[in-house]
PLY file of the C-alpha trace (Angstrom):
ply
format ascii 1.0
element vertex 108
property float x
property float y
property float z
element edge 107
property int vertex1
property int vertex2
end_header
-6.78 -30.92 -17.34
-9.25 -31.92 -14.29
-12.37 -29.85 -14.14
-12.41 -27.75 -10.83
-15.90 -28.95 -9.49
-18.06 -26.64 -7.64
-18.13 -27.76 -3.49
-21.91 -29.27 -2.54
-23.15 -26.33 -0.33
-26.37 -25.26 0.57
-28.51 -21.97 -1.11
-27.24 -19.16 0.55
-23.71 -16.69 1.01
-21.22 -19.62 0.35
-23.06 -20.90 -2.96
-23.07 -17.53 -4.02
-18.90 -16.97 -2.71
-18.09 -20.49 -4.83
-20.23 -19.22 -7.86
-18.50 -15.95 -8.48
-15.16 -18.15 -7.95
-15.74 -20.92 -10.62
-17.33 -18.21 -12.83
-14.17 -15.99 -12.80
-12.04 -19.43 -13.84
-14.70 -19.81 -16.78
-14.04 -16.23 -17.70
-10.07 -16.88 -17.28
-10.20 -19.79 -19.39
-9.66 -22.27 -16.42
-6.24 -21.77 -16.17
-4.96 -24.93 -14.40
-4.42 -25.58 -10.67
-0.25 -25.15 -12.02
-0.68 -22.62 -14.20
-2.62 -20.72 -10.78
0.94 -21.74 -8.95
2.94 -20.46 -11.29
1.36 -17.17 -11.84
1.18 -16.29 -7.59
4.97 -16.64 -7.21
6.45 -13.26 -5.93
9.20 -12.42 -3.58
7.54 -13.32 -0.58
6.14 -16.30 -1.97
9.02 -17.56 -4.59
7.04 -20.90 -5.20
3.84 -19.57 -5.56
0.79 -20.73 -3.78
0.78 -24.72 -3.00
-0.99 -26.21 -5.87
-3.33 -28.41 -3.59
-4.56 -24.98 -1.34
-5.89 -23.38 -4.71
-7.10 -26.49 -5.86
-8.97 -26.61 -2.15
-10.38 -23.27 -2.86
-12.23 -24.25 -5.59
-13.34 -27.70 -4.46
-13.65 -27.82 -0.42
-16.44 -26.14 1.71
-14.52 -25.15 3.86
-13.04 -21.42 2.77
-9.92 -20.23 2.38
-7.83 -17.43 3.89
-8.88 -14.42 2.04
-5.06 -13.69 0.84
-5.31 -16.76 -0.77
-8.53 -16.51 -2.16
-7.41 -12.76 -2.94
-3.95 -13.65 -4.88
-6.27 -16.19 -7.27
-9.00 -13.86 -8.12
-5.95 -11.40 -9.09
-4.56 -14.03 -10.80
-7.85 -14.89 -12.57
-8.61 -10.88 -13.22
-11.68 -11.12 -11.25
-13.33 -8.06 -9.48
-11.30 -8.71 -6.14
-13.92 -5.98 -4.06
-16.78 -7.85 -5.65
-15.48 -10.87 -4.26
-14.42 -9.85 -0.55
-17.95 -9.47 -0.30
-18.90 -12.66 -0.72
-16.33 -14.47 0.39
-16.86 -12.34 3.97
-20.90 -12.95 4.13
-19.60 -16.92 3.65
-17.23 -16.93 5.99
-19.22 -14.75 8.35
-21.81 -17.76 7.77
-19.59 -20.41 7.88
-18.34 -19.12 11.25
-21.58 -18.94 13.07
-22.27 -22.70 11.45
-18.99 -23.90 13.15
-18.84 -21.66 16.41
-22.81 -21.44 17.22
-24.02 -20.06 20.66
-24.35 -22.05 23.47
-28.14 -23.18 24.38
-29.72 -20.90 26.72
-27.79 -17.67 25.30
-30.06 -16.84 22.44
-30.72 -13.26 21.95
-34.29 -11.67 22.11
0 1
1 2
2 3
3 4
4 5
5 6
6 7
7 8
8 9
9 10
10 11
11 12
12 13
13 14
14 15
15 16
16 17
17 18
18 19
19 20
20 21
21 22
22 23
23 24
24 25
25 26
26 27
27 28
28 29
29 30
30 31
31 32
32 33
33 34
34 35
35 36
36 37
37 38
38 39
39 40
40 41
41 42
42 43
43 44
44 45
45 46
46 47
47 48
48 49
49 50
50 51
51 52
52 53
53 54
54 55
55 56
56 57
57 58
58 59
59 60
60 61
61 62
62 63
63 64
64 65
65 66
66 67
67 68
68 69
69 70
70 71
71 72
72 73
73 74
74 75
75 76
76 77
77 78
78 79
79 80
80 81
81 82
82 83
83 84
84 85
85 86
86 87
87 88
88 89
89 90
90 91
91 92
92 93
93 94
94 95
95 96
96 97
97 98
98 99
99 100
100 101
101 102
102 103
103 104
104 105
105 106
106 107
């Protein structure tokens, strides 16, 4: 089984979102990026989640949807409130990185 490696991010919200993440998969047992598939299959999603999104959820910067992110913590038994949290202060950060204000609008 591949190790699920931890994304290179900065100190700060989203180091904090991916820790809690990869720490819940310890605490699973690190199911595998399959076994994750297999286990997220309901009626509205018969097929599960597409192996290569939850394997980008662990391993990209970028983050996912919550649902996503949401249906794998379930999956992993994780504290899903815990981890709203920090998945919305790093998206909350990752949006200002990728939609910053225009020069001359800065607030004082």
């Amino acid at each position: 089984m591949a190790r699920l490696r931890k994304p290179l991010v900065p100190d700060g919200p989203v180091r904090l979102y991916f820790e809690r993440l990869h720490a819940m998969h310890l605490a699973a047992g690190q199911p595998s990026v399959r076994q994750l598939q297999r286990a997220t299959r309901s009626a509205r999603r018969p097929t599960g989640i597409n192996p290569t999104t939850i394997h980008d959820a662990f391993v990209k910067p970028r983050l996912r949807e919550w649902e996503v992110v949401q249906e794998i913590a379930r999956q992993l038994g994780g504290d899903l409130h815990e981890l709203f949290l920090l998945w919305r202060q790093a998206r909350d950060v990752q949006l200002r990185y990728c939609n910053p204000e225009p020069r001359g609008t800065a607030h004082t």
